[in-house]
Steps between C-alpha positions, in 0.01 A plus 500: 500500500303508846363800631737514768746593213308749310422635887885519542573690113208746570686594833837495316326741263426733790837495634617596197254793440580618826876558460395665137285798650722475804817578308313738253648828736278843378794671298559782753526332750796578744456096653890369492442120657792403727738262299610323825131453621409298128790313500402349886147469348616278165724286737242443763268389203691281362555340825115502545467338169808187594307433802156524381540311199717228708239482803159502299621266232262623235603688195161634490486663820861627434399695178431871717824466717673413187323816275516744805907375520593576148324838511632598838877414328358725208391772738843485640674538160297799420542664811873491489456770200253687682559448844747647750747344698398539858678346865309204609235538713445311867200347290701408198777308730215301689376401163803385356570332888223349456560357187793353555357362850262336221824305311618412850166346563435327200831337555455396862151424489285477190371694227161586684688669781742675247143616315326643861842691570541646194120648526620716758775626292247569242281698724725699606587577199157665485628793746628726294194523292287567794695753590487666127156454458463725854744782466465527084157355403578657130765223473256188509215410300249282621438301198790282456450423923156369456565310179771306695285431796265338268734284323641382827154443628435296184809299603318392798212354248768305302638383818150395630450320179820290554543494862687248610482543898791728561375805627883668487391616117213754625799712698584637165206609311317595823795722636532645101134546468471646831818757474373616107189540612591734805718713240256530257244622790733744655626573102131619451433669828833723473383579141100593646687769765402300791874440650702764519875488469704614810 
């Protein structure tokens, strides 16, 4: 075993830690997750994970997508007993658009195209956190935001480690890394006092 691999479990490890404290809701607290929101999030993930795993061609590299997949499908089972059934957003519907412009493009084009579409779906996914984490900083902890960014960061290691010239693979992990870490910032700012809900 290389140390790309133990990189890649180490990550995995993170990704997993992160949904644990992430999930781990304080008792009293009023936080019902939208049921319609999760279940756009697990799809979009596991398209993530098809075209990922398809355009890298590298189980090792595919070990976070495939981790942060099963737990977002987790997430989504355990918020449909604690959750609330909510209308779609305009956010949600671009997301799941977006996905499914993914399919389209994965069966037009290739697998790397399907991948870079289906990043935007992903990231807009991240919306309604933001917006969470700015009107009702009590409903976000930083923690769980920060361990993800480093696990995606440490993606971009294993990827380094194996690269294989096809730059398409940083969109992921940079975009993850990137949107975690702005959570967990704004998380820990909202938590400090220093934004103030409207």
């Amino acid at each position: 075993m290389d140390f790309s691999t133990v990189l890649a479990g180490v990550a995995g490890v993170l990704g997993i830690v992160g949904f644990i404290i992430y999930n781990r809701k304080p008792s009293d607290s009023s936080f019902r997750p939208s049921i319609a929101t999760w279940g756009i999030w697990a799809f979009v993930a596991v398209l993530n994970l098809r075209s990922y795993s398809a355009m890298s061609k590298d189980l090792v590299t595919s070990i976070l997508p495939a981790i942060g997949t099963l737990f977002c499908i987790a997430t989504f089972i355990g918020v449909i007993f604690r959750g609330k059934i909510t209308a779609l957003k305009c956010y949600d519907i671009a997301s799941l658009a977006l996905g499914i412009a993914g399919v389209v493009a994965g069966k037009l084009w290739s697998s790397t195209h399907a991948n870079l579409v289906v990043q935007g779906a992903l990231a807009i996914g991240y919306v309604p956190t933001y917006v969470i984490v700015v009107k009702s900083p009590k409903e976000e902890r930083s923690l769980p935001w920060f361990v993800w960014a480093g696990a995606y960061l440490m993606q971009l290691f294993v990827i380094g480690l194996r690269w294989q010239g096809n730059y398409a693979v940083l969109a992921y992990p940079v975009l993850e890394a990137a949107n975690c870490l702005c959570v967990g910032l704004l998380a820990r700012r909202a938590m400090r006092g220093k934004i103030n809900p409207a």
